[in-house]
C-alpha positions as YAML, in Angstrom:
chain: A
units: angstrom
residues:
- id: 1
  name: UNK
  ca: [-19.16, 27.52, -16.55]
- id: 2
  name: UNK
  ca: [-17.35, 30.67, -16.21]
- id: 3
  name: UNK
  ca: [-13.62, 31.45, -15.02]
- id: 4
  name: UNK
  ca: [-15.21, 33.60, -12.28]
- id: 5
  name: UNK
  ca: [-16.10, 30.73, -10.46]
- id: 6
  name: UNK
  ca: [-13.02, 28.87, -10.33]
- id: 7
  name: UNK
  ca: [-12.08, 27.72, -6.93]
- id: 8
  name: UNK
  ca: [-14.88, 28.03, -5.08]
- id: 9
  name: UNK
  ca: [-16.61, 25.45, -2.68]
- id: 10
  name: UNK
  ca: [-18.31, 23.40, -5.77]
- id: 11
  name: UNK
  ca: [-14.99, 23.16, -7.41]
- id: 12
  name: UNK
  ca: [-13.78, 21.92, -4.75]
- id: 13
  name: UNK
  ca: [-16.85, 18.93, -4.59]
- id: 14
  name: UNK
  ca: [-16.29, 18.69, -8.11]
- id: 15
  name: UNK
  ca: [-12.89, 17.59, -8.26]
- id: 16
  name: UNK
  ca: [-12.87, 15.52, -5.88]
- id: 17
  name: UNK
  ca: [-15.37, 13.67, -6.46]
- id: 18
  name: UNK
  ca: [-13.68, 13.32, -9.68]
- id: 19
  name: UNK
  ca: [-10.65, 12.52, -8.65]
- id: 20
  name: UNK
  ca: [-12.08, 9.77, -6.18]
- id: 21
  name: UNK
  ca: [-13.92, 7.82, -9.48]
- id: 22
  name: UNK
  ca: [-10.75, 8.35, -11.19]
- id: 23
  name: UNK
  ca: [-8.97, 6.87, -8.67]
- id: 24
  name: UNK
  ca: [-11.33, 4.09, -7.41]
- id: 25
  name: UNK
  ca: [-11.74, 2.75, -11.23]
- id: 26
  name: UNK
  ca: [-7.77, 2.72, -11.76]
- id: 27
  name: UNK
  ca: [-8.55, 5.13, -14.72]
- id: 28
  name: UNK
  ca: [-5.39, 5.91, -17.48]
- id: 29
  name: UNK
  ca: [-6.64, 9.44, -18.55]
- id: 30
  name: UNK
  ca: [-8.39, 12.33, -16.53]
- id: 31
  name: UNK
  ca: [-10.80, 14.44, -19.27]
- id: 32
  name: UNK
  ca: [-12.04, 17.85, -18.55]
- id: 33
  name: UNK
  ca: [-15.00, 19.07, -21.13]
- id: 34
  name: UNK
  ca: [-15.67, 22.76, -19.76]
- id: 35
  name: UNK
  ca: [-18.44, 23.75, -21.07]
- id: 36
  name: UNK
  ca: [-16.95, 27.55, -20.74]
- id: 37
  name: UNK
  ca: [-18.47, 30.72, -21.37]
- id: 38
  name: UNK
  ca: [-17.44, 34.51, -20.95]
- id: 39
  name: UNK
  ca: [-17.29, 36.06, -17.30]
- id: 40
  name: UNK
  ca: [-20.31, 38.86, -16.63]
- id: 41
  name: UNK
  ca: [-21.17, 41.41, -13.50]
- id: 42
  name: UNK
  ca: [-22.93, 38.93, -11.53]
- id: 43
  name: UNK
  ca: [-21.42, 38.73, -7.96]
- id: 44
  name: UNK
  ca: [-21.89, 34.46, -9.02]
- id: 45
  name: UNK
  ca: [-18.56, 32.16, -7.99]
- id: 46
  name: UNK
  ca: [-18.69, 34.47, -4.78]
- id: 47
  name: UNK
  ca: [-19.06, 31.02, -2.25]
- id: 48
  name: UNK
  ca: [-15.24, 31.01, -1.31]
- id: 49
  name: UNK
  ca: [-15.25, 30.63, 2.28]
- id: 50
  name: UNK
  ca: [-15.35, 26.83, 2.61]
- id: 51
  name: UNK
  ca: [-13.44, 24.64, 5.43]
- id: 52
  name: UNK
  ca: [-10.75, 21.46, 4.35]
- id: 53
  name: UNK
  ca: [-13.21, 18.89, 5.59]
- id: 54
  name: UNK
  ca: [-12.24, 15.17, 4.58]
- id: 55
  name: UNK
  ca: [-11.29, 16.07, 1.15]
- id: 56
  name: UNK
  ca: [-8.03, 16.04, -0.14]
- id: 57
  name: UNK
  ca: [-5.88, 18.54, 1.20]
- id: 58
  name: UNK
  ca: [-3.76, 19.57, -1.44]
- id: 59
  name: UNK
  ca: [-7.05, 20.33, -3.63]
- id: 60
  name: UNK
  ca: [-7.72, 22.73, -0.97]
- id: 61
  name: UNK
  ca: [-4.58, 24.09, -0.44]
- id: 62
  name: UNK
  ca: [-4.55, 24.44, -4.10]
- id: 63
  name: UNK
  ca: [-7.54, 25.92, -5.06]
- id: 64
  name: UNK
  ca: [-7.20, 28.61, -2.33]
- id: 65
  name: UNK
  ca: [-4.42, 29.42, -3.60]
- id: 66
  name: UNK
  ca: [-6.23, 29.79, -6.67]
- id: 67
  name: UNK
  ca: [-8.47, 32.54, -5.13]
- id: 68
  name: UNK
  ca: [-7.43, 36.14, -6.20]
- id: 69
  name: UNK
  ca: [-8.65, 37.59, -9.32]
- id: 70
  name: UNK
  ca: [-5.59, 37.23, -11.81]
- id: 71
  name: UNK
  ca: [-5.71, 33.34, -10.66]
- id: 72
  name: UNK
  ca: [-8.77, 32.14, -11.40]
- id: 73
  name: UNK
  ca: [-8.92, 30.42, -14.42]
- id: 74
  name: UNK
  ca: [-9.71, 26.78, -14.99]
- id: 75
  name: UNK
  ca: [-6.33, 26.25, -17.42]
- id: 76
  name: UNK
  ca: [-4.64, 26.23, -13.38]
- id: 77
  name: UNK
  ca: [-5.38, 22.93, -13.19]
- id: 78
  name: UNK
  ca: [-2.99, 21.78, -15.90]
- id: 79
  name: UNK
  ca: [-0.46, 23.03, -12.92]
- id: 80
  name: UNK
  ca: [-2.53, 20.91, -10.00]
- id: 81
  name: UNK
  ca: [-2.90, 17.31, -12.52]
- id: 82
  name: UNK
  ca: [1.32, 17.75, -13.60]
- id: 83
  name: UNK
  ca: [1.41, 15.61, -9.96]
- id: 84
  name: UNK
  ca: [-1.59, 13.38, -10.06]
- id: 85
  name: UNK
  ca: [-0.89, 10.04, -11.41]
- id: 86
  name: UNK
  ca: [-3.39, 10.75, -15.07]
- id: 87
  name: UNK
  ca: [-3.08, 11.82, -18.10]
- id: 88
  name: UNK
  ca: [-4.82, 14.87, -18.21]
- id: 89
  name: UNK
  ca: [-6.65, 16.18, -21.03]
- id: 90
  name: UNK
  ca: [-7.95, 19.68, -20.77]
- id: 91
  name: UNK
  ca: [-10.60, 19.98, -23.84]
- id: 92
  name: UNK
  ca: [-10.69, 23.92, -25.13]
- id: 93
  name: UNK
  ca: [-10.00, 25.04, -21.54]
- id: 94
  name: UNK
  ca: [-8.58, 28.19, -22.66]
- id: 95
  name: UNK
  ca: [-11.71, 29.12, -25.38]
- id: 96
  name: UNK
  ca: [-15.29, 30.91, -24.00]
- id: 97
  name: UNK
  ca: [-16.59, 30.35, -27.38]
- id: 98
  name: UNK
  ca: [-16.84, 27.53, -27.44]
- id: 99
  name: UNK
  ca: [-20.88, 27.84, -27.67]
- id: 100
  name: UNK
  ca: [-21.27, 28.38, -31.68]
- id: 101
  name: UNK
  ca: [-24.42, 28.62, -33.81]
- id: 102
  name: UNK
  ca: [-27.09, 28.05, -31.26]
- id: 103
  name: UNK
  ca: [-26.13, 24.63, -29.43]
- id: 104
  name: UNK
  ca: [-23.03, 22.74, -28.06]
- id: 105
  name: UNK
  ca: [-23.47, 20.06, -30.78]
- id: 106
  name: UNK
  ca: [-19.91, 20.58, -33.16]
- id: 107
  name: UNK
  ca: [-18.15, 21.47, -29.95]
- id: 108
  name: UNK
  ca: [-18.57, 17.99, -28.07]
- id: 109
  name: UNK
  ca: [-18.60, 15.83, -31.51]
- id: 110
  name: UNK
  ca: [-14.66, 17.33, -31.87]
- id: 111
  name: UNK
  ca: [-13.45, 16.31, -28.63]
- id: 112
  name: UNK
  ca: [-10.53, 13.60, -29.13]
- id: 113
  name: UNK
  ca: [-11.46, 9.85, -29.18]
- id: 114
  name: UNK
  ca: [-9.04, 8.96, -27.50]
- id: 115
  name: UNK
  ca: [-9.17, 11.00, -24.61]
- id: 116
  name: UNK
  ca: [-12.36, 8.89, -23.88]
- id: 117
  name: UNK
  ca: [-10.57, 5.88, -23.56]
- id: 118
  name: UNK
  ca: [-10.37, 4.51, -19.99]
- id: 119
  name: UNK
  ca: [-11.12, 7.92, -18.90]
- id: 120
  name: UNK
  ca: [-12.71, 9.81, -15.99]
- id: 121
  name: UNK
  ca: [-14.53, 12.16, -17.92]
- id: 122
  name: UNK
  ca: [-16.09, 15.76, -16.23]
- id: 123
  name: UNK
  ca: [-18.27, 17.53, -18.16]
- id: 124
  name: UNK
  ca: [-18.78, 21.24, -16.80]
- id: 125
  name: UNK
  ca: [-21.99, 22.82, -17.78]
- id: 126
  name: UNK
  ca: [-23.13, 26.44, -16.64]
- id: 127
  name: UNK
  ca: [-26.13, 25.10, -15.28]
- id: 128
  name: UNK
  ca: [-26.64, 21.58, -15.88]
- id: 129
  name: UNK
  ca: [-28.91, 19.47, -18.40]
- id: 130
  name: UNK
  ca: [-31.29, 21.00, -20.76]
- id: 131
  name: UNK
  ca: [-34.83, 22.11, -19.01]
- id: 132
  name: UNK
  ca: [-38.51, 21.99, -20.07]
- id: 133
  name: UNK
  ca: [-38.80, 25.58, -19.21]
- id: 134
  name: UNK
  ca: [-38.01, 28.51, -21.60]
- id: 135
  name: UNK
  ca: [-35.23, 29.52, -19.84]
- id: 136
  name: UNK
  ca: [-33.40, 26.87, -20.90]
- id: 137
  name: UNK
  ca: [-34.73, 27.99, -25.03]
- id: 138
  name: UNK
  ca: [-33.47, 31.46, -23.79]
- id: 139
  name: UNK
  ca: [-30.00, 30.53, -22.41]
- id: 140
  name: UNK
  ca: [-29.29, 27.01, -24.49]
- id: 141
  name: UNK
  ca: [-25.61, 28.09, -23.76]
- id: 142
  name: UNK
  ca: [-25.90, 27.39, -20.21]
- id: 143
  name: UNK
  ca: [-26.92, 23.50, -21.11]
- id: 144
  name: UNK
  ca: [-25.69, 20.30, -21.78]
- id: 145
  name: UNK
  ca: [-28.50, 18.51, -23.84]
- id: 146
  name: UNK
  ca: [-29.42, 14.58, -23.31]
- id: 147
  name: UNK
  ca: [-28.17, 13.55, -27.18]
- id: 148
  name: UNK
  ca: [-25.27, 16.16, -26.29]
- id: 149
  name: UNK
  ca: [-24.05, 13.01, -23.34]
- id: 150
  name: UNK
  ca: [-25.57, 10.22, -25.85]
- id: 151
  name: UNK
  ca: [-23.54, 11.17, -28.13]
- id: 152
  name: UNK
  ca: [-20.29, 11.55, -26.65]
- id: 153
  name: UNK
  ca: [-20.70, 7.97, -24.66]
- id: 154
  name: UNK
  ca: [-21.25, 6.72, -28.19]
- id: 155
  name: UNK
  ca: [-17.54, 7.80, -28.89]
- id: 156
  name: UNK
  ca: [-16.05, 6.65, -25.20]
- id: 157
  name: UNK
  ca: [-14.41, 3.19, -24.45]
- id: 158
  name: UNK
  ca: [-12.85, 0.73, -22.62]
- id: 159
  name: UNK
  ca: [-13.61, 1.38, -18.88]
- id: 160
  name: UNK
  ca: [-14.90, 5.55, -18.64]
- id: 161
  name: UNK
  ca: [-17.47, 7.03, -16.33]
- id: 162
  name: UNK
  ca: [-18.72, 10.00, -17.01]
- id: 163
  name: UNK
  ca: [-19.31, 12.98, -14.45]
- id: 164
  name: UNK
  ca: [-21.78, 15.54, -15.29]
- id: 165
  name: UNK
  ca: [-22.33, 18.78, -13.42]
- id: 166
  name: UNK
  ca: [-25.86, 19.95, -12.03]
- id: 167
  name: UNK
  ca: [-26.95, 23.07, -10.42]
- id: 168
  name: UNK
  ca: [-30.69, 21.63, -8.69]
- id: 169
  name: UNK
  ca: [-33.84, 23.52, -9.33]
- id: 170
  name: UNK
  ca: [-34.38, 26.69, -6.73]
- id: 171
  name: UNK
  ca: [-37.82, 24.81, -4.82]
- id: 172
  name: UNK
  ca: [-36.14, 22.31, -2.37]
- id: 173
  name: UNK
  ca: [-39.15, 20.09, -2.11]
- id: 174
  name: UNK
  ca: [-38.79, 19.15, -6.21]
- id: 175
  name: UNK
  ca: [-34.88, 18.74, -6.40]
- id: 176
  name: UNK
  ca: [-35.15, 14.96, -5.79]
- id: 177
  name: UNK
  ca: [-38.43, 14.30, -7.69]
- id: 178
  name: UNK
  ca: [-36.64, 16.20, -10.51]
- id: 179
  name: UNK
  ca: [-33.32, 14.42, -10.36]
- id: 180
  name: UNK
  ca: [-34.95, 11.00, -10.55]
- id: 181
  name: UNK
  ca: [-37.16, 12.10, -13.80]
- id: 182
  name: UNK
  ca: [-33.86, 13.93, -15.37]
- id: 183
  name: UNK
  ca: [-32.11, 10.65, -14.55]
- id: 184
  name: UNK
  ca: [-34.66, 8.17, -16.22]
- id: 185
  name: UNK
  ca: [-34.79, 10.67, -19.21]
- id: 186
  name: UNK
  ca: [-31.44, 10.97, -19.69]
- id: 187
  name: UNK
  ca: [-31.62, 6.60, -19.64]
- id: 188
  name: UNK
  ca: [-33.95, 6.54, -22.23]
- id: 189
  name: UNK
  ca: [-32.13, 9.00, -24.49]
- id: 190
  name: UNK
  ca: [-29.22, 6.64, -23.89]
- id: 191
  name: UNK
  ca: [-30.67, 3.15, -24.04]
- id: 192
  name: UNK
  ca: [-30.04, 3.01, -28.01]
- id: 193
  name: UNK
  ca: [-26.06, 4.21, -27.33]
- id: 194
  name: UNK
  ca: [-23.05, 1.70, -28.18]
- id: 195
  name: UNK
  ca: [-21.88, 1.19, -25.80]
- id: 196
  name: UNK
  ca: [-24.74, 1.06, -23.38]
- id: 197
  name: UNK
  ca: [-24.08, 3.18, -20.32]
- id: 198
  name: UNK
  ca: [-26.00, 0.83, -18.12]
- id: 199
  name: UNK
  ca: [-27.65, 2.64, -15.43]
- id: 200
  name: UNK
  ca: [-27.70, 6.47, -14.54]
- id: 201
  name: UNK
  ca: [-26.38, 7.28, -11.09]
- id: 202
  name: UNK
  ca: [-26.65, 10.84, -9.14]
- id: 203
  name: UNK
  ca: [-24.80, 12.42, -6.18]
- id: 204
  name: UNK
  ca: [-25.98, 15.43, -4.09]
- id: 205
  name: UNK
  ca: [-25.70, 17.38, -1.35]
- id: 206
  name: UNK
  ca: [-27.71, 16.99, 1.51]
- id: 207
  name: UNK
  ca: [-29.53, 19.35, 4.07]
- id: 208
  name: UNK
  ca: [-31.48, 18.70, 6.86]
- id: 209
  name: UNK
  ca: [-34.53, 20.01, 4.48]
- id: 210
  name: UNK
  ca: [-33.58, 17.76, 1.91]
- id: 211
  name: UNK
  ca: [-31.02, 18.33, -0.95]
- id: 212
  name: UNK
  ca: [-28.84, 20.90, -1.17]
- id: 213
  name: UNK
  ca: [-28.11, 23.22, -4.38]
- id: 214
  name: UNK
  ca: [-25.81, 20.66, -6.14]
- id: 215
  name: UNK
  ca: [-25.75, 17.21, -8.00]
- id: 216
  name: UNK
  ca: [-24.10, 15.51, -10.16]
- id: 217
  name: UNK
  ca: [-25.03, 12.73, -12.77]
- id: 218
  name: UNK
  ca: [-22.46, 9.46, -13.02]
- id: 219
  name: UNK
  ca: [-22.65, 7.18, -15.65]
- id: 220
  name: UNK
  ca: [-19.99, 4.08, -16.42]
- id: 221
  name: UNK
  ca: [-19.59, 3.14, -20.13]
- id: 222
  name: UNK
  ca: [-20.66, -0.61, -21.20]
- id: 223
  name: UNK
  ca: [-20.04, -3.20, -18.26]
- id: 224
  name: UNK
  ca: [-16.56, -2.65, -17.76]
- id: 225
  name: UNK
  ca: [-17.28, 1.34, -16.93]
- id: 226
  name: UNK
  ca: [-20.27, 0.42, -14.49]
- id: 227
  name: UNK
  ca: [-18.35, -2.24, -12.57]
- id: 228
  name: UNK
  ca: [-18.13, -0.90, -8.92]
- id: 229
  name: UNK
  ca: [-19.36, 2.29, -9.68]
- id: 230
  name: UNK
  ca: [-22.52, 2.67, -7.43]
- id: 231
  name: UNK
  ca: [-20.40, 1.48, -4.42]
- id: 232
  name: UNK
  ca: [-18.27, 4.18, -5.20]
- id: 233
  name: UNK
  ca: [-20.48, 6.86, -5.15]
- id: 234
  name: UNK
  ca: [-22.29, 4.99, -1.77]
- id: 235
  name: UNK
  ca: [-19.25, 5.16, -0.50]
- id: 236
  name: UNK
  ca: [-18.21, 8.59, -1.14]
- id: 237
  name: UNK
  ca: [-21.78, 9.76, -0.07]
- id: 238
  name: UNK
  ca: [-20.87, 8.20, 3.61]
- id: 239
  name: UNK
  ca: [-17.83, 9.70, 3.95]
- id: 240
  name: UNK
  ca: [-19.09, 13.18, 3.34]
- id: 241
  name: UNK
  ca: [-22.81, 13.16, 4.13]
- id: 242
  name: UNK
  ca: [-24.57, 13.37, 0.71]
- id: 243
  name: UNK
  ca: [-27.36, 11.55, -1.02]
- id: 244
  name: UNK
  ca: [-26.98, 9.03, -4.03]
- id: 245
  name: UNK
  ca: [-29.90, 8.00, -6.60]
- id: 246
  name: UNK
  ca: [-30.40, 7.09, -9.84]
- id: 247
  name: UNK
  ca: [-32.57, 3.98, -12.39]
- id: 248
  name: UNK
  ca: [-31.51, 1.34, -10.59]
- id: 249
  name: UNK
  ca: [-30.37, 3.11, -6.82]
- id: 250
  name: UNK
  ca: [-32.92, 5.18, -5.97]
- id: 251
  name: UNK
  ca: [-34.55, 2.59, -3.73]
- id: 252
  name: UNK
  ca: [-31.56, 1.53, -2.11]
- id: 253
  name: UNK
  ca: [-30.28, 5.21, -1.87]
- id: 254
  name: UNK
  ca: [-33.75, 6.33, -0.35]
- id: 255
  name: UNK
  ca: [-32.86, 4.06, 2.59]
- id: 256
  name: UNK
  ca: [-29.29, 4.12, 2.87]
- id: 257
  name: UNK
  ca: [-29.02, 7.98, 3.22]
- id: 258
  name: UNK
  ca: [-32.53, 9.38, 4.69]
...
């Protein structure tokens, strides 16, 4: 992700959504892994005019606030979480090179331990999970890769869920045939992890054509981190009109939400 983008309308999904699993699962600490990398000329991060809606209001109040040039910068939410009931744990928020040597690898395997311990944890690519295209060989620092999220649930605990961010492919009629294959991939990469993440969940936005430009992966750590979970992202979904899938919802979702 880049600073540029800070407060705009998918923040503004983002944490909330967040923020809702955090809260719904009684979490102890609130993890941000920004995956962050230098700003650039593109007009990107530009999608500011958004309306409250049913999200939480101080968010929204907060991250328009946020909206002027010498104010957007994700280490603003340190100010925001000082009055949310979490411990928050900002990961590098303050470092765009963080990308080093060709891949994400030494950057996630540092994160703290313990700051994946009963933890809602968000992990903020540029773009999402690694591709089969070259794009993704051109640009790896836009990417989380699948042992990049194996690896760090291999290091989380006690009751976590993990949040990863997706930007959806640009031809409409392949974002939910590709989210279902990215999910069962991303399953099998993680079916030999300790401890086992259980099933792989997704949330999106929904248009009358289908899905809309953004997703996001959930996944709860062991049994005590999947407890629950799929209602709450069911119930989030009906409360603001998205979509939920995954391995073991997408037949349930299909129904619930077409």
């Amino acid at each position: 992700m880049k600073n540029q983008f800070f407060g705009d309308k998918h923040d503004y999904f983002k944490y909330d959504l967040w923020l809702q699993i955090a809260e719904a699962k009684r979490t102890k600490n609130l993890t941000f892994i920004p995956m962050l990398t230098p700003n650039d000329t593109t007009k990107e991060g530009g999608r500011v005019s958004y309306s409250e809606g049913r999200r939480r209001k101080r968010l929204y109040g907060f991250l328009q606030f946020c909206l002027v040039p010498k104010r957007r910068s994700i280490t603003r939410l340190r100010e925001f979480f000082c009055d949310e009931p979490f411990e928050y744990h900002p990961y590098r928020d303050d470092d765009d090179k963080g990308f080093q040597e060709g891949s994400w690898d030494a950057y996630f395997k540092a994160v703290p331990r313990e700051w994946l311990c009963d933890a809602a944890i968000l992990i903020d690519p540029d773009t999402g999970l690694e591709t089969k295209t070259d794009f993704w060989k051109r640009h790896p620092q836009k990417h989380i890769t699948y042992r990049n999220i194996a690896d760090l649930i291999g290091r989380c605990s006690g009751s976590s869920a993990v949040v990863v961010f997706q930007f959806l492919q640009k031809l409409a009629s392949q974002r939910e045939p590709d989210l279902n294959e990215r999910s069962e991939r991303l399953h099998e990469t993680l079916g030999s992890a300790e401890p086992n993440p259980g099933s792989v969940h997704w949330i999106a936005e929904k248009t009358s054509n289908g899905l809309g430009e953004l997703a996001f992966f959930v996944l709860g750590v062991g049994a005590e981190g999947s407890t629950g979970l799929a209602g709450i992202l069911e119930d989030y979904a009906e409360v603001h009109g998205l979509r939920v899938g995954g391995t073991s919802t997408i037949s349930l979702a299909s129904a619930a939400f077409s």
